[in-house]
C-alpha positions as CSV (number, residue, x, y, z in Angstrom):
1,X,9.1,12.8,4.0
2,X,12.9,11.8,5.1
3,X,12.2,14.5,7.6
4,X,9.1,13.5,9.0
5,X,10.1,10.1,9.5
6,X,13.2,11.0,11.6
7,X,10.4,13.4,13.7
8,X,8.9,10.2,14.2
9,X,11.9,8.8,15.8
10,X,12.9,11.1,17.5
11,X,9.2,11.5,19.3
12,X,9.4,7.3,19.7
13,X,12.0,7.8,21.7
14,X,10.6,11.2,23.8
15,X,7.9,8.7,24.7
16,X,9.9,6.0,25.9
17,X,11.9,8.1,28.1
18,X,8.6,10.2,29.3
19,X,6.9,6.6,29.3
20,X,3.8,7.8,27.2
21,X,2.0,6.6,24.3
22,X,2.7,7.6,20.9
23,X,0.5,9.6,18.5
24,X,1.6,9.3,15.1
25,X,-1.8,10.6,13.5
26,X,-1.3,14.2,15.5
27,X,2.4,14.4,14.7
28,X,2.1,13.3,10.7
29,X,-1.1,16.2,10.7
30,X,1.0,18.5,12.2
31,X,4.1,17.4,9.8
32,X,1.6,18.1,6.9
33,X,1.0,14.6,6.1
34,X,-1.1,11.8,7.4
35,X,-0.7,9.2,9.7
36,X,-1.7,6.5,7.2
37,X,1.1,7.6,4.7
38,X,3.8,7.7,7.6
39,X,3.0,4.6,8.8
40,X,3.3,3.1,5.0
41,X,6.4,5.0,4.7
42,X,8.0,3.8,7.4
43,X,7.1,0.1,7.2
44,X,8.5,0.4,3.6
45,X,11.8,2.3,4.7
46,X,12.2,0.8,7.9
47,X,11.3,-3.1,6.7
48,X,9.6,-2.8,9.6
49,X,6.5,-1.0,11.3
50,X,6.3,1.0,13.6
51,X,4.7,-0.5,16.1
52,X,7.3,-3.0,15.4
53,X,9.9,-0.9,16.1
54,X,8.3,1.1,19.0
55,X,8.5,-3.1,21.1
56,X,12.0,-3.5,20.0
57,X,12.8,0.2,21.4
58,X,11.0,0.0,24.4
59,X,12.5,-3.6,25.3
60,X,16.1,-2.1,24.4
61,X,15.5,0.7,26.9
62,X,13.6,-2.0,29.5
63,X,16.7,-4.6,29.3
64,X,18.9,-1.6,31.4
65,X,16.3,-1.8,34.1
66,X,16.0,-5.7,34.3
67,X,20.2,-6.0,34.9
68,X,19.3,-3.3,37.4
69,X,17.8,-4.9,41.0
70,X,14.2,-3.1,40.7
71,X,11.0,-5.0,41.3
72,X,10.3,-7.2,37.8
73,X,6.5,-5.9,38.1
74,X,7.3,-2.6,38.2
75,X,9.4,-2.5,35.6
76,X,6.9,-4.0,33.3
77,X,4.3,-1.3,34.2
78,X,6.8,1.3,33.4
79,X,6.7,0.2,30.1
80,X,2.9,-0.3,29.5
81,X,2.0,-4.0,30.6
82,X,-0.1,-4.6,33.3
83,X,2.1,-8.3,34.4
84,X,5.5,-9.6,34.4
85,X,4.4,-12.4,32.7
86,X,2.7,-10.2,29.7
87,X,6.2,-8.3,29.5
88,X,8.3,-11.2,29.7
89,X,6.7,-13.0,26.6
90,X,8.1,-9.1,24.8
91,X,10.7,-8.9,26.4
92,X,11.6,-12.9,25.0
93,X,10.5,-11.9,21.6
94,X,13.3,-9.2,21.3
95,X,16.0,-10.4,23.0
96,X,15.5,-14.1,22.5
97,X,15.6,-15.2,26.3
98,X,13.8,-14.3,29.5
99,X,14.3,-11.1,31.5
100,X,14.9,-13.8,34.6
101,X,18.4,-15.0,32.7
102,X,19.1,-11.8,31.6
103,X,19.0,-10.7,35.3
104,X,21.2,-13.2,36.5
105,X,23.6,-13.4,33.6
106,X,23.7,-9.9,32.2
107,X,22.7,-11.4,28.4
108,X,22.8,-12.0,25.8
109,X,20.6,-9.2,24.5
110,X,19.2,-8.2,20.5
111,X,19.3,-4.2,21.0
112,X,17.5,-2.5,18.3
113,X,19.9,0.9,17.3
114,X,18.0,4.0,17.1
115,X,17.0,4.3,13.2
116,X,17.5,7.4,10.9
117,X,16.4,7.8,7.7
118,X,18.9,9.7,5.2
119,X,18.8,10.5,1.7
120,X,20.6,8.1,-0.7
121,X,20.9,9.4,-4.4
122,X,18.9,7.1,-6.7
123,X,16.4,7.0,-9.2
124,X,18.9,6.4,-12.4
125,X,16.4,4.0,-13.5
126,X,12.7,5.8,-14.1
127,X,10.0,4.7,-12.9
128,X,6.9,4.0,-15.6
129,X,4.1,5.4,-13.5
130,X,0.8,7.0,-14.7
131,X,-2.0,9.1,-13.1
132,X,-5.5,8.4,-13.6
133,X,-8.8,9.7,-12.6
134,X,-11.3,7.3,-11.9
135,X,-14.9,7.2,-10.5
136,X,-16.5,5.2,-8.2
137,X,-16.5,1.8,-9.1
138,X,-16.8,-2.2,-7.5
139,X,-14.4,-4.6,-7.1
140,X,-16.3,-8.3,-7.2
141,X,-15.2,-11.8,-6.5
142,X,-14.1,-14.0,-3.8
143,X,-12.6,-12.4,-0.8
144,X,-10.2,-14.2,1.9
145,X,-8.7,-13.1,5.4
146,X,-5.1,-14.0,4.9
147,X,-2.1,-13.0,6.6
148,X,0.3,-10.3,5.0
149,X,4.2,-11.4,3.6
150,X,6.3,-8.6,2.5
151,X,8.5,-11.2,0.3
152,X,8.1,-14.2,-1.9
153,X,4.9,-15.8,-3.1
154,X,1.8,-16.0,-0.4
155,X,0.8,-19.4,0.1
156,X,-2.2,-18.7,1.6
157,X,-3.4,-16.5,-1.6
158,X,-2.2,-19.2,-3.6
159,X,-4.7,-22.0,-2.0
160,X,-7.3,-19.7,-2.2
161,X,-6.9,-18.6,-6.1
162,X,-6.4,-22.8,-6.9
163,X,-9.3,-23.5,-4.2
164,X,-11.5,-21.7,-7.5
165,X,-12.5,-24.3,-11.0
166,X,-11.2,-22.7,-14.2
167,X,-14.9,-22.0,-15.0
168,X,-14.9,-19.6,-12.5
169,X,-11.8,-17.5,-13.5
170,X,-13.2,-17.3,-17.3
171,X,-17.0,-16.3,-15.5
172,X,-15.0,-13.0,-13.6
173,X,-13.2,-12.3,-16.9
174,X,-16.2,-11.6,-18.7
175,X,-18.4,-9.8,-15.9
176,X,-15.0,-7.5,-16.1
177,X,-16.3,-4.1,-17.2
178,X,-14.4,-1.5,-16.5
179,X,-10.4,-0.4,-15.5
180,X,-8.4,-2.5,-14.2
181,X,-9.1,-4.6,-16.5
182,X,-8.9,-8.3,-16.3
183,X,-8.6,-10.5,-13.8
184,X,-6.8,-8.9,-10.1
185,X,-5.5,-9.6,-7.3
186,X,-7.0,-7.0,-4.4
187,X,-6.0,-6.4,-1.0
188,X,-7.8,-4.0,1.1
189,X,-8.2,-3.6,4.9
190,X,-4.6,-3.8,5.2
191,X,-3.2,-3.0,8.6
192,X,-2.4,0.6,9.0
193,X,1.3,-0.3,10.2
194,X,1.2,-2.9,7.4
195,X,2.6,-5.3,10.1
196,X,4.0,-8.6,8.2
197,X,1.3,-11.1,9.9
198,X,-1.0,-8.9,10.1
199,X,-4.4,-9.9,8.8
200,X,-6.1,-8.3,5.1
201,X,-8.8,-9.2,2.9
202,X,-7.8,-10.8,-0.1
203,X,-10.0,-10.7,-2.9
204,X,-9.8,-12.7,-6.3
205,X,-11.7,-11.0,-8.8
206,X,-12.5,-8.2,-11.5
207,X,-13.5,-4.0,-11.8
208,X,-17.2,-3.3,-12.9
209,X,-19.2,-0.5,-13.0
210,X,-21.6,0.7,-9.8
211,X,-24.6,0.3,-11.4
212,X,-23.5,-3.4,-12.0
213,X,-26.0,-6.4,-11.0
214,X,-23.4,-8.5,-8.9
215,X,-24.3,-12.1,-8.8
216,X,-25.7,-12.9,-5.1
217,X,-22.2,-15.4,-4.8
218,X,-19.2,-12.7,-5.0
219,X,-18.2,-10.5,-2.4
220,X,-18.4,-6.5,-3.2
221,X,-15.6,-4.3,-2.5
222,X,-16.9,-0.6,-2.4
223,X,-14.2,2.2,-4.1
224,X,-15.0,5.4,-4.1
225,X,-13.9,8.1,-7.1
226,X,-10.2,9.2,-6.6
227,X,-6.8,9.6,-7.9
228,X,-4.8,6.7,-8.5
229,X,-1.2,5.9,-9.3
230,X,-0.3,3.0,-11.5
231,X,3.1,1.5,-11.7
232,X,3.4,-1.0,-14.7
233,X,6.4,-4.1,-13.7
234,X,8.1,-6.4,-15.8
235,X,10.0,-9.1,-15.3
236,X,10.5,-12.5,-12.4
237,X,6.8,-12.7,-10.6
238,X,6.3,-12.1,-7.7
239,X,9.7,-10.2,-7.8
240,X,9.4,-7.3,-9.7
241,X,6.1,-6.5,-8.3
242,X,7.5,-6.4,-4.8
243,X,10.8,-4.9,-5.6
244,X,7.9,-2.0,-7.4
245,X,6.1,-1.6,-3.9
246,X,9.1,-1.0,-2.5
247,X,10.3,1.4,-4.9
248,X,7.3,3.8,-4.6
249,X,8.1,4.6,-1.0
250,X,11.9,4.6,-1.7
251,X,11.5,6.4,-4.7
252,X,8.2,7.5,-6.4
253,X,6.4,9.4,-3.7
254,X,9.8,11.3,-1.9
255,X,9.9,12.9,-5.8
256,X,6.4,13.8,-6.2
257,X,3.4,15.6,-4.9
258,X,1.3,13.0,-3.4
259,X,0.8,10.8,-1.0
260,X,-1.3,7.2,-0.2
261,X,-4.4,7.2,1.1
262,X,-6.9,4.6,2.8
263,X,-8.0,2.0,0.1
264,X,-7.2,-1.2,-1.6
265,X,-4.2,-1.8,-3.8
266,X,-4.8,-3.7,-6.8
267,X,-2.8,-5.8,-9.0
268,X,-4.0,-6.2,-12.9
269,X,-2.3,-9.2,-14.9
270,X,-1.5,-8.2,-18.0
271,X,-0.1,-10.8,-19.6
272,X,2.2,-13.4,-17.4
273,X,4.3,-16.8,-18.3
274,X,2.3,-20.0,-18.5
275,X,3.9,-21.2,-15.3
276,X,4.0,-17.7,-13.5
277,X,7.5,-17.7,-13.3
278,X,7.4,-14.2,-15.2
279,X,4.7,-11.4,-15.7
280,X,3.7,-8.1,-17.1
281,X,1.3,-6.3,-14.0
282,X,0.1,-3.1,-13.1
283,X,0.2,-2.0,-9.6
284,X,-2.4,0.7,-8.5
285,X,-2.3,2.9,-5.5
286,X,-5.0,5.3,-4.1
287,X,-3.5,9.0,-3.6
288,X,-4.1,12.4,-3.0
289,X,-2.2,15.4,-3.2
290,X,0.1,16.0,-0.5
């Protein structure tokens, strides 16, 4: 995977000099993995996606052409927007000023350094991961749009899940019916860059079977039959789980033979502190075999 990724970066910046777009699906197919895995690779390695990091490139390259005397407009079509005013509001979010000041005084400018992903020797600590075999099954509750935070607790999940009466948490518990168990926290449509900002659904709710009767009220998530990985975390909440997504792309899938694909992730409570400052969870990730 280490491999791939620096593929990746070194085709990021073949396009930027050859000014075209970048297809990470045909080079992660070609690589022997898929564009979906890259991209969650990446964003996990990189703490940053790469989309991200393909704007902060391409606006390191532009600033040596906006110190340079050529026509602003032509400049910003060069590198894929069709105004100055369009690549001005990029170029400002990189560098932190406008391409008009950097013109005339030469800065200050935020460069983004050309990444490279290298092997580090870790892993002293296990991991306790399990793989299971499950079939088709729902996911039922109540679903939110909500933006995406890579660290620290989501306030906008949190007004949803205290928006809900106690009633209704103890009603999901018992139309709970098959694994996960127990009440979870589920997010699915999750950007494919998994962009911090970037919109998912959140849904608040329990596993049952597919031939359940869902009350008319709760939304349905669909999940087909599939492999999963589940990484059980102990410890500070949300901390340990977040340190745990991290470690599965630092760690767990470089040393084994498979790799994410499309789906929801799901969190299971297993038990957790009354206040929940601490918490024992399980973490579950679709896969297949890479």
């Amino acid at each position: 995977m280490i491999g791939i990724l620096n593929r990746l970066v070194d085709e990021i910046e073949q396009c930027l000099h050859d000014h075209d777009d970048l297809d990470v699906d045909g080079l992660a197919q070609s690589s022997g993995t898929t564009g979906y895995h890259a991209r969650r690779m990446f964003s996990s390695l990189a703490g940053m996606s790469v989309s991200e990091y393909v704007r902060r490139r391409r606006m390191t390259v532009a600033a040596a052409d906006v110190i340079g005397g050529e026509d602003l407009l032509t400049i910003a079509v060069r590198y894929g927007y069709g105004s100055t005013e369009a690549f001005g509001r990029a170029f400002r979010a990189v560098h932190g000023t406008s391409h008009g000041d950097v013109r005339r005084d030469g800065g200050p400018l935020r460069s983004q350094p050309l990444l490279r992903f290298r092997l580090t020797v870790e892993g002293s600590a296990p991991m306790d991961a399990r793989i299971t075999a499950r079939p088709a099954f729902r996911l039922i509750g109540h679903a939110a749009r909500v933006p995406l935070i890579h660290e620290g607790v989501n306030p906008h999940i949190q007004r949803h899940i205290a928006a809900l009466p106690v009633s209704e948490h103890d009603r999901l518990k018992q139309l709970s019916s098959t694994e996960p168990a127990g009440l979870l926290q589920v997010s699915a449509d999750v950007d494919p860059d998994y962009a911090e900002g970037s919109e998912l659904t959140y849904l608040h709710g329990v596993a049952v079977e597919v031939a359940t009767d869902v009350p008319g009220d709760l939304d349905v998530i669909e999940v087909g039959a599939g492999e999963w990985v589940v990484f059980r975390t102990s410890g500070p909440h949300p901390a340990a789980l977040q340190e745990a997504y991290a470690a599965s792309a630092t760690e767990w899938f470089p040393a084994n033979p498979w790799r994410l694909c499309p789906g929801p992730s799901i969190v299971s409570v297993l038990d957790r502190a009354p206040d929940f400052s601490t918490a024992t969870c399980e973490l579950w990730f679709p896969i297949e075999r890479a």
